[in-house]
N, C-alpha and C positions, 0 to 999 in steps of 0.2 A: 504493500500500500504506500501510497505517493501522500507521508505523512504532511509535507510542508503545504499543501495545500486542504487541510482538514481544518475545520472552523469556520470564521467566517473572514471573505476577502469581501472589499468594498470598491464597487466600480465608481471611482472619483468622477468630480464634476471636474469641466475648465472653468474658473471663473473668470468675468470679464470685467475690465473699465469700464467706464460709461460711456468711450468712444467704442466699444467693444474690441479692442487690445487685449490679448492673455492677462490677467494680472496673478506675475508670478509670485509675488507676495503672499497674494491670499490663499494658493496653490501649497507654496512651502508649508502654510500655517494650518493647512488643511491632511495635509500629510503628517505632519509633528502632533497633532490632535488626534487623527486616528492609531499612530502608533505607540501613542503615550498611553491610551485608553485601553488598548489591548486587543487588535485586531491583527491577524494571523498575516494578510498579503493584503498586499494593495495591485487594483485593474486598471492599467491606464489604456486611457481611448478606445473603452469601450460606448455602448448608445448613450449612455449616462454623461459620458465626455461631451455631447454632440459633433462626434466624430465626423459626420459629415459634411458639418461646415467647417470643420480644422483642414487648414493647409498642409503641404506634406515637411514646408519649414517649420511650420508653428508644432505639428506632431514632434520633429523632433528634439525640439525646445524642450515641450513640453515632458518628451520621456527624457531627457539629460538632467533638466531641472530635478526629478521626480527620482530619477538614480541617487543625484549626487545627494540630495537632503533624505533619501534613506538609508544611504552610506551602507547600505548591506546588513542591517538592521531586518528587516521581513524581507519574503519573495516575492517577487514584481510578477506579474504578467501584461503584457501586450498586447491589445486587439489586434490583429490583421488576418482581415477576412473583407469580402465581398460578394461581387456576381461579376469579376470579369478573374480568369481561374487565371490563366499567363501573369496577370497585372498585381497580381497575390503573390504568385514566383516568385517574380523580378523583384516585389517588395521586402520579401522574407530575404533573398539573395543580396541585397543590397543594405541593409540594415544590420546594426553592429547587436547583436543577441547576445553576446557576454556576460552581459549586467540582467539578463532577464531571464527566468526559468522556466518559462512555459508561453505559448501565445494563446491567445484565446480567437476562435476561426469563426464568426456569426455563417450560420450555411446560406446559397445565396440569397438574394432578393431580388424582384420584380422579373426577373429573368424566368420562374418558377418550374424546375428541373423536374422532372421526374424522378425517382431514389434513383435508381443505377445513374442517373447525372449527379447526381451528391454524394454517392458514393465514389465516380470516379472525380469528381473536383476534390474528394477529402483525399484519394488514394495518392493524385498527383501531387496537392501539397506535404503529404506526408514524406514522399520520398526523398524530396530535396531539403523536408526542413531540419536543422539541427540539431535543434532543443524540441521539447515535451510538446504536447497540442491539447489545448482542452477544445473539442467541438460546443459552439453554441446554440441550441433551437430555440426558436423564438419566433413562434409563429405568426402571432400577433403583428409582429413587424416586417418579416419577410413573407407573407402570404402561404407558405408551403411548408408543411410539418414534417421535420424528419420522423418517422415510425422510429418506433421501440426499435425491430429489429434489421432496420438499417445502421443506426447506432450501436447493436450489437455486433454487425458483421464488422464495420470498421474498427472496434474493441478490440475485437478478435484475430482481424487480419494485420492491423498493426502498432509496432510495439513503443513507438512515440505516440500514437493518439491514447493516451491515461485518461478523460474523463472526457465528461458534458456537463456544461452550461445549460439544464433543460428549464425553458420559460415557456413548457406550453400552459401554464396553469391547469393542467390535467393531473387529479390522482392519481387515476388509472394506469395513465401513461407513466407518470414514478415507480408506481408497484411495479408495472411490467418488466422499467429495465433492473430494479433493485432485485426485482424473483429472478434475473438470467444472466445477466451481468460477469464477467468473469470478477475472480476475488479481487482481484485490484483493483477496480477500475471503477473511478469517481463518479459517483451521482451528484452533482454538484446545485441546487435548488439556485434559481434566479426570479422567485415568484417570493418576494418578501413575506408576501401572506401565509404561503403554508411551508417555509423554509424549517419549521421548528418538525413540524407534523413528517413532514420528506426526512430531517434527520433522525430522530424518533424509527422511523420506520428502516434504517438501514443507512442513509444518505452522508454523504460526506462533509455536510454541511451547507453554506451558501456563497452567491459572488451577491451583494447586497444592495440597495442603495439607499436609503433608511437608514442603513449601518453608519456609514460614514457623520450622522448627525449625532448617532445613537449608541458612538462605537463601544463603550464600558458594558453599557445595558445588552444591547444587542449579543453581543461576543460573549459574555456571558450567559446570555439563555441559549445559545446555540453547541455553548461546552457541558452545560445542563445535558442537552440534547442528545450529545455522544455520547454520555454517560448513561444515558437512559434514567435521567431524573426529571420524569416528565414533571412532576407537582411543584418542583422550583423553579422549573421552565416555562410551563404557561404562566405563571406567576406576570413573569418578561413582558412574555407574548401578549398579554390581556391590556398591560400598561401601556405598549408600543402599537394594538391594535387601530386605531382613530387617526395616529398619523400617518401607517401604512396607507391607510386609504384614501388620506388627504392629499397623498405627493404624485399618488397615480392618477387624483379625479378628472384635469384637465390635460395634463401630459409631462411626460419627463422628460430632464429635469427642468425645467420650470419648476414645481412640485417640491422637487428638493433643495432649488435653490434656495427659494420662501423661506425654506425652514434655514438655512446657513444667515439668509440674511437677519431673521428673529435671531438667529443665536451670535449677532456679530463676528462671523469667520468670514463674510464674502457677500456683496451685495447679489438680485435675485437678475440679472442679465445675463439676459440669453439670443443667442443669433436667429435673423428672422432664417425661415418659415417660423422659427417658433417665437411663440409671446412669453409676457414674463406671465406669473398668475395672476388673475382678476383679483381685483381690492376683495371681495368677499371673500376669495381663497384664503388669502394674504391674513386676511384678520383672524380669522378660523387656524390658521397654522400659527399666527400669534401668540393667539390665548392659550393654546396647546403648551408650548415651548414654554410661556408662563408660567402656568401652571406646571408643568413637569418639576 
């Protein structure tokens, strides 16, 4: 088992200026906050990032920045994935993976593959890349659900793809690959809502976004989790229940910025298409962060 990645990792936000410029500041202070508090790895540029309005300079600012201020302290992972499979290559190929222990692969989108197309876009980044692979599904965002056991044959067939990133928000679909799954090989929860219920149930814990406001509390009911002390763990879960659902209402992260900006780590700017949250979100995630 691929211990460094058991707990909980948290897919960081970028935060921006008010000219919307990285601000590296509030980035470092956001890094130094989750590893103070006790979070296992940090995800850089993943959806959470808004990865896809980051440049490919700013990306990697943004992952040098994020190296050098966790100085080797937790295990980093890296997004890079998409829907064009060569363009994936060339990026894993050209990028200095060192400093990183695993990438994290979203399967594609809009392009909407059929499995034997996801399974061969996962087979041909596998072969060239040379650190670990957590696959991501995330249906919701890429329209097309990898199966349980399409995730399983890539498990199987190769020996850097160690886990998944599963966001389908499906039970089912967790039980499936935790009942088949070979022994190693990460069930990684990216559905904040039932990330406690997934570890409880077998899973390796979560990639978070919640966490990162939450990192003490959160990281904590998730080590509950491993242990299988479910009654100190929902304990967490019941407390952190209302803001999960406040950072997903309108979209992320908007959502989680709101809450960075209540907690003074980072104001709540975010790159168009996306908005910041409506004043009604804004005050609702307020009074939350208050009262906590």
């Amino acid at each position: 088992m691929n211990n460094k990645f058991l707990g909980t990792g948290v897919a960081l936000v970028t935060p921006f200026k008010n000219d919307l410029s990285v601000d590296f500041d509030a980035l470092k202070q956001i890094v130094e906050y989750n590893i103070d508090n006790g979070v296992e790895y940090l995800v850089i540029s993943g959806t959470t990032a808004e990865s896809v309005t980051i440049t490919k300079q700013e990306k990697k600012d943004i992952t040098a920045a994020i190296i050098e201020t966790n100085n080797g302290r937790v295990p980093l992972v890296l997004g890079i994935g998409g829907s064009n499979t060569s363009a994936i290559i060339e990026e894993i190929e050209t990028t200095d993976l060192s400093n990183i222990d695993a990438i994290l692969s979203v399967s594609p989108y809009y392009t909407k593959p059929t499995q034997e197309g996801v399974y061969q876009h996962f087979k041909a980044i596998s072969e060239i890349c040379p650190t670990d692979i957590l696959l991501y599904n995330v249906p919701g965002r890429t329209s097309k659900n990898i199966l349980p056991e399409t995730i399983l044959r890539l498990a199987n067939d190769f020996d850097n793809i160690i886990g998944v990133k599963e966001a389908g928000n499906s039970t089912w679909q967790y039980l499936q690959l935790l009942k088949d799954k070979p022994e190693d090989f990460l069930v990684i929860s990216g559905d904040d809502d039932l990330a406690l219920g997934v570890t409880l149930a077998g899973g390796s814990g979560v990639i978070s976004v919640i966490g990162q406001a939450y990192p003490k509390e959160f990281s904590e009911m998730i080590r509950l989790g491993l242990v299988g002390d479910a009654k100190a763990a929902y304990k967490y879960h019941y407390k952190l229940m209302d803001i999960i659902t406040y950072i997903f209402e309108e979209n992320n992260p908007a959502g989680i910025k709101a809450v960075f900006e209540a907690l003074s780590l980072c104001n709540a700017n975010v790159r168009l298409p996306l908005v910041q949250a409506s004043t009604p979100l804004k005050s609702k995630i307020a009074a939350f962060v208050k009262d906590f």
